[in-house]
N, C-alpha and C positions, 0 to 999 in steps of 0.2 A: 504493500500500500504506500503511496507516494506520501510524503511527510510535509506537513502544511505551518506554515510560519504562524508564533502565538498572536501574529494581529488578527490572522485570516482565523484562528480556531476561536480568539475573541470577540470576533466579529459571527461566527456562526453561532455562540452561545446565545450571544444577545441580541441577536436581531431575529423577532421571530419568524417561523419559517422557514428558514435558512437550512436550518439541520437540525432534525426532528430526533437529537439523540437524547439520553435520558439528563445528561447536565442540560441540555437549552432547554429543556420540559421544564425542569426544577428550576430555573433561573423565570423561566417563562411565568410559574407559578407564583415562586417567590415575588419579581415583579408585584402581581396584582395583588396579593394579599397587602402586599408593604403600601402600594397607591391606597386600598378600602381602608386598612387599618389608619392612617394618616387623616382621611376623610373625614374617619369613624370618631379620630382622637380630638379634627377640630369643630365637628361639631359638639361635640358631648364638655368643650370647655366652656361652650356659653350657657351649659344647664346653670340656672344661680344655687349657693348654698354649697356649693363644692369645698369641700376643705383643704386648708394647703398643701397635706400629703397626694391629695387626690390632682390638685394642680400641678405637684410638682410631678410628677408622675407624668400627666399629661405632656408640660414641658420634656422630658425627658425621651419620652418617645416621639415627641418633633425632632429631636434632635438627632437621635438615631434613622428616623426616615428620611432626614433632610442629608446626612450623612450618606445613607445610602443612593438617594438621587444625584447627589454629586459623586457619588463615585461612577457609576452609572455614566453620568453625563461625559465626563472624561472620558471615558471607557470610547461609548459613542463619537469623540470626535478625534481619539488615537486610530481607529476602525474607519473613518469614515473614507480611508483609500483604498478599502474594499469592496465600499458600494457599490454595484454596476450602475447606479444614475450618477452619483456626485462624485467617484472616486474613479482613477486612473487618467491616463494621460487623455484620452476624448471626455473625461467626466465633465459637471456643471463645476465644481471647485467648491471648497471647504467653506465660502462665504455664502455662495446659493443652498448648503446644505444646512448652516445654522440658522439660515432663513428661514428653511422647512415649515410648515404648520407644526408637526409634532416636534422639531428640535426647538422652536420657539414655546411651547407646549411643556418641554423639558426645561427649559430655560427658568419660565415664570414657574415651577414648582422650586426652582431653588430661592427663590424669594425668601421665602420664610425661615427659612435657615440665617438667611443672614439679616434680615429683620431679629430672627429672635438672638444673635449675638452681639448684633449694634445698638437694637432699638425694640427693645422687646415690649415696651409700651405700648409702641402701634400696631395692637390689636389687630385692629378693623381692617387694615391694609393688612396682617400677616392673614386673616382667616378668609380674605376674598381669594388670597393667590392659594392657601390651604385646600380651599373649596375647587379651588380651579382643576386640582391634580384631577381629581374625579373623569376630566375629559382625556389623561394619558393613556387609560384603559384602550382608546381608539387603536396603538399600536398592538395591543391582544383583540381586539374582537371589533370579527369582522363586518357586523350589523353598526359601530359605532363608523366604523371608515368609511360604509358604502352612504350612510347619511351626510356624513362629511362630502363625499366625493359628486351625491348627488346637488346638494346645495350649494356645491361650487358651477358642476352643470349647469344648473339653471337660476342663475341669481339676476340673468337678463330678466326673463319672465316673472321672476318672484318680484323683482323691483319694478315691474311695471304693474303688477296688482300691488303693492305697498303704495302708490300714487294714486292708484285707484280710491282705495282705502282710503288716505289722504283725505281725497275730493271729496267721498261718500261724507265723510266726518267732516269736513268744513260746511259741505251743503247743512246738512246736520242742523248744525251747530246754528248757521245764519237762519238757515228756517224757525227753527223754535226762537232764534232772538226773536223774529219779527213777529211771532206768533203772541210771544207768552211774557217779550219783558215791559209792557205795563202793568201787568198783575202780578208777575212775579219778580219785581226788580231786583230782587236780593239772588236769586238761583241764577235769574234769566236778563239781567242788565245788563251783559254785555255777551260779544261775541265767543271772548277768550273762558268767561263764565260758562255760557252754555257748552262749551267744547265738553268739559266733565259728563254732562247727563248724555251728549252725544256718542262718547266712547261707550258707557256701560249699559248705549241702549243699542249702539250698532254688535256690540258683542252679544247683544239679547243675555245679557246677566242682570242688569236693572235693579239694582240693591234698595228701590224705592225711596230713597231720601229726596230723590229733588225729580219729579211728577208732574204732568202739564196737570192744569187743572181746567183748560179751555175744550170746548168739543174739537174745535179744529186742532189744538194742540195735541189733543189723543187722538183722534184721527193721522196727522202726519205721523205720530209717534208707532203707529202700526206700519205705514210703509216704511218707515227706514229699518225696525225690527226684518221685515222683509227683504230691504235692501242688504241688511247687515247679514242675515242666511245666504242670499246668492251671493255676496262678495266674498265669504269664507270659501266657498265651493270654489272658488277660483283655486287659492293658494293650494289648496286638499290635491286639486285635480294634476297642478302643475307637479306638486310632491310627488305623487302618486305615478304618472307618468313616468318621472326622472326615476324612480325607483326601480318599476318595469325594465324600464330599459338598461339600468347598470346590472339588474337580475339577469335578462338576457347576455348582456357583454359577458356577464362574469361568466356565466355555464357556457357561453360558446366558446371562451377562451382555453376554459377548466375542459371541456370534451372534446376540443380538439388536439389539446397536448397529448390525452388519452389515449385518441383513437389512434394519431400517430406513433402512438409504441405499440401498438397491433400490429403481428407480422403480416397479418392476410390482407394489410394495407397500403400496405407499404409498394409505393412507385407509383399510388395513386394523384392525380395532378394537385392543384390548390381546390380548383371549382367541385372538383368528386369530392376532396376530403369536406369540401364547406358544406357540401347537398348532402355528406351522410352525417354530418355534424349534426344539420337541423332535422334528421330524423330519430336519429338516437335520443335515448333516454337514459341521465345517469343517478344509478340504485348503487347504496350501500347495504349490506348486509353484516351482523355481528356473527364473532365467533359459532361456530355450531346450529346455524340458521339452516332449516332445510329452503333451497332457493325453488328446485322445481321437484316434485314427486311421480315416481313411475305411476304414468294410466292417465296423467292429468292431457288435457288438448294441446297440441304445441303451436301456441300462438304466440312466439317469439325464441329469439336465439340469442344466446347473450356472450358479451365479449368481454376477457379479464383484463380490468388495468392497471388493478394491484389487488395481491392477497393473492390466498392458495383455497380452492374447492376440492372435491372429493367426489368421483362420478361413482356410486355404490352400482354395482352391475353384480347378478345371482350369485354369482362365482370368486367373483375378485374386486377390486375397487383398484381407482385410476385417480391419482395425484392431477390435475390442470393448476398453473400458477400463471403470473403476469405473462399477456399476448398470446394466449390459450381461445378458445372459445369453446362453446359446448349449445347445445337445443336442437342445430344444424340439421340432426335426422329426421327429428318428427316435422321440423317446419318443411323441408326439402321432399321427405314422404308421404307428407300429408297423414301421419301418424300417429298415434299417442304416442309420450314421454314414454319411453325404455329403459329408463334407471330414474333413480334418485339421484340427485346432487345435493348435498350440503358443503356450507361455507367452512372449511377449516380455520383460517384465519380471517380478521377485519379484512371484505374485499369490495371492492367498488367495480362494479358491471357496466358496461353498458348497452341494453338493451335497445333490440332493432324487432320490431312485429313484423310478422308474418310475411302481410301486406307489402311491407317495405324493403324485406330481404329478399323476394322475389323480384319486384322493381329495380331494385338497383345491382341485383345480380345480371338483367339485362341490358341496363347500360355498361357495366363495366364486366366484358370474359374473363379477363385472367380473374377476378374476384370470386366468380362463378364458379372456377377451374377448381380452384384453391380451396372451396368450400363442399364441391363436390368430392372432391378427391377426399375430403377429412372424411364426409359420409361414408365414404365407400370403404374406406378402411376401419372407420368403427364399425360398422354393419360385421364387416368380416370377423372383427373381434367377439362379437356377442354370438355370431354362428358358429365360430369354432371355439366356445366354450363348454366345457362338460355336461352334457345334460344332467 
């Protein structure tokens, strides 16, 4: 095994994903407990009635999390000529990298470290940046980054309904002046006044403290609740979309690494591999999962792209691991499943039906070749088995 220098091995400890051995697991772990516990530690200092052992305590474990994020942080920017975006000779360079969202991220969680060395007084600024760590978790989990990554997508369209927004709340606001501030001159005497009843009535939360008391004032006061419903469905809609669509990028990025470590795939062009991409479906399964059962219909064939199965055949059993496939006879024969398969190890599939392994066996022969040929030779296997 080729021997890798301590920046490159410190570099795959800490940066997750990288190398999925059992130190980057545990540093990986470590990480997020130390961000929650930190969290944990600054909000439970502003419970009142806390005693000074219980402060100091508290103090004490900032110290230690704030210790440990700078070391951390160091670590990350000894490593960072590892990177393949910011580091080596074509990288972005060590300045675009502490720029980052998340190494800016890392940055403001050191705050409080040295707030509480210098200036331990200032509270309120140490427990904003305290509270802020809560968003580092985005480098462990991957529902915090694709929100992140979608809200940078689309902040065009987000910022053209926040102006929407905006206007719906100035109209608002001017309407009930005009409406309500003779009778109500204290709520409704001025414009920048009525903005307040405007907000918590276009949100439709309306905490009733300040109420038209006019018919026309309640009347307007029902269309803008109206207005304030369809203006929400804007932003919902734009979220919601951006979403969809990095779900999609993500799986079609993640199933075609996949499918390119298929050997039955292999010499297929960009356009073939992109058209079996969007047909495929990818299934994880746990340890010991039976995936298909002898008798069942075979309305799909499935392809390994990591882990090991276990074809159970009358007589003997058959090992498949990664760039394997298996289903192939019953979908090809039109046949029931002829063995059982169970998942030996965690493996990730991916499934092609029926329908679509037929289809794309006709666009593409040698695919065809390649899959007929495995049938043919397991057939032969289960025939020259021991009765």
């Amino acid at each position: 095994m080729a021997q890798v220098s301590a920046r490159r091995r410190a570099y795959e400890i800490i940066e997750p994903g990288i190398k999925r051995d059992r130190l980057a697991l545990w540093f990986e772990r470590a990480s997020i407990l130390i961000i929650l516990a930190s969290v944990a530690g600054a909000v439970s200092s502003t419970v009142p009635g806390l005693d000074p052992d219980e402060l100091e305590g508290l103090w004490l474990g900032e110290l230690v999390c704030g210790l440990f994020f700078l070391l951390e942080y160091a670590a990350r920017l000894w490593t960072a000529a590892e990177h393949p975006v910011f580091g080596g000779a074509n990288g972005r360079g060590l300045i675009a990298y502490v720029t980052s969202p998340l190494m800016l991220l890392d940055a403001a969680g050191l705050v409080p470290l040295f707030l509480l060395a210098l200036r331990p007084q200032a509270q309120g600024a140490m427990l904003i940046f305290q509270v802020l760590r809560f968003f580092r978790l985005a480098r462990y989990s991957p529902a915090l980054a694709t929100v992140g990554r979608v809200l940078t997508n689309e902040w065009r369209p987000l910022m053209a309904a926040g102006l929407i927004g905006l206007g719906l709340l100035l109209v608002a606001a001017t309407g009930m002046y005009l409406i309500e501030h003779d009778v109500q001159p204290t709520s409704f005497g001025s414009i920048p006044a009525a903005m307040y009843w405007a907000v918590v009535t276009v949100v439709t939360v309306g905490y009733g403290d300040v109420v038209p008391i006019t018919a026309w004032g309640k009347l307007f006061t029902g269309f803008v609740m109206l207005g304030g419903l369809i203006f929400f469905a804007l932003p919902v809609a734009i979220i919601a979309t951006g979403f969809l669509a990095e779900i999609r990028r993500r799986d079609f990025i993640v199933n075609y690494g996949m499918v390119a470590r298929v050997p039955a795939f292999t010499g297929l062009d960009g356009a073939a591999l992109a058209e079996l991409v969007s047909l495929l479906r990818a299934r994880k399964f746990p340890p010991n999962t039976i995936i298909i059962r002898k008798g069942d219909e075979g309305d799909s064939m499935y392809f390994i792209a990591s882990g090991e199965v276990e074809v159970v055949l009358p007589h003997q059993s058959v090992a498949l691991q990664e760039g394997d496939f298996f289903g192939e006879v019953a979908v090809l024969g039109r046949v029931k499943r002829m063995a059982t398969v169970i998942a030996r190890r965690t493996s990730e599939l991916l499934v092609l039906d029926a329908a679509d392994v037929v289809k794309f066996m006709e666009q593409n022969p040698r695919v065809e070749a390649v899959l007929r040929a495995a049938m043919t030779a397991r057939q032969k296997i289960q025939e020259d088995e021991p009765a």
